[in-house]
N, C-alpha and C positions, 0 to 999 in steps of 0.2 A: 365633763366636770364643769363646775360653774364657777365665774369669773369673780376674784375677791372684790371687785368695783362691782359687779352687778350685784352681789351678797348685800353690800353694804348699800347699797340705792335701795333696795327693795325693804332691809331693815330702820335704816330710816325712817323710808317713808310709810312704811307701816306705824312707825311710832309718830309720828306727823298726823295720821290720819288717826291713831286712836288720842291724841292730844286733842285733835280738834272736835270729835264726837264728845269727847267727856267737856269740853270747854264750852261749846255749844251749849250744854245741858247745865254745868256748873255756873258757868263764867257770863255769858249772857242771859239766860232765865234763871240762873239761882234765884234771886231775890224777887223773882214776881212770883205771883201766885197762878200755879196749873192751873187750868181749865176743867171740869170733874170728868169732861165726856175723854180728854186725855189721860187722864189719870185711872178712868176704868181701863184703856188699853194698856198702860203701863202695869198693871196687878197682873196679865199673864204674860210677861214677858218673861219671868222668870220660869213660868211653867212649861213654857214652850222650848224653855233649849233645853231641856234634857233631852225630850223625845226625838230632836231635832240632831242630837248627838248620837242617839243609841240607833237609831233606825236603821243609816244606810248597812252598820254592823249587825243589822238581824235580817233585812232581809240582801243586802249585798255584799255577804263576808268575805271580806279579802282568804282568810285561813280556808277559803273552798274554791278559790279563785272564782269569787261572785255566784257562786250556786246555793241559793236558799238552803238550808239544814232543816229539817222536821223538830231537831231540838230544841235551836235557836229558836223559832217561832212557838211550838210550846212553852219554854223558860216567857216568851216576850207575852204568851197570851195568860201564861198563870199571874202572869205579875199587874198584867193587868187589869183582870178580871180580880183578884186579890184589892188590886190597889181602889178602884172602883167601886166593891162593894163592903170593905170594909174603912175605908177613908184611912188607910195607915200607910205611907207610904215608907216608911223603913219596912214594917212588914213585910210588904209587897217587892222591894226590892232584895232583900233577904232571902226569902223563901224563892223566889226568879233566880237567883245565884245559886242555890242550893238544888233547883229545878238540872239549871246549865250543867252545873259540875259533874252532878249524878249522870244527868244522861248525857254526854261526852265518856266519863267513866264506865256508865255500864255498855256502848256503844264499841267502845274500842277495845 
């Protein structure tokens, strides 16, 4: 079990440390102006944590104790081949949900 002093240093200091990332970005460069060749890396920062969130869940699923699933990685390749070739990504994540559920459903 963990220690209510170690709980509380770690949560701190996580908010210490997400304080100073936004402060950094706000508080001392707010008022100058970006750089463009910065500003083109900043347009996929948004794009990259999704996939960065959903991955180790498709292909290192805790609910198989880390063993890839045939479904999971179909639901993960319809959605993205979806997502890809028709630029919609609600779509894409929609019909990938609808992929997962079924075959988990018809699987079990």
């Amino acid at each position: 079990m963990i220690d209510r002093t170690e709980l509380w240093i770690v949560i701190i200091g996580l908010g210490l440390g997400s304080f100073g990332l936004r402060f950094v970005f706000l508080g001392l460069v707010g008022d100058r102006p970006i750089p463009a060749w910065l500003m083109r890396h900043l347009r996929y920062t948004a794009v990259s944590v999704l996939p960065a969130l959903i991955m180790p869940l498709i292909v290192w699923p805790a609910a198989n104790d880390g063993q890839p699933e045939p479904v999971r990685l179909a639901a993960a390749a319809i959605t993205l081949g979806l997502g890809f070739y028709f630029k919609n990504p609600l779509l894409a994540m929609v019909v990938g949900g609808v992929v997962l559920v079924s075959g988990i459903y018809l699987t079990s």
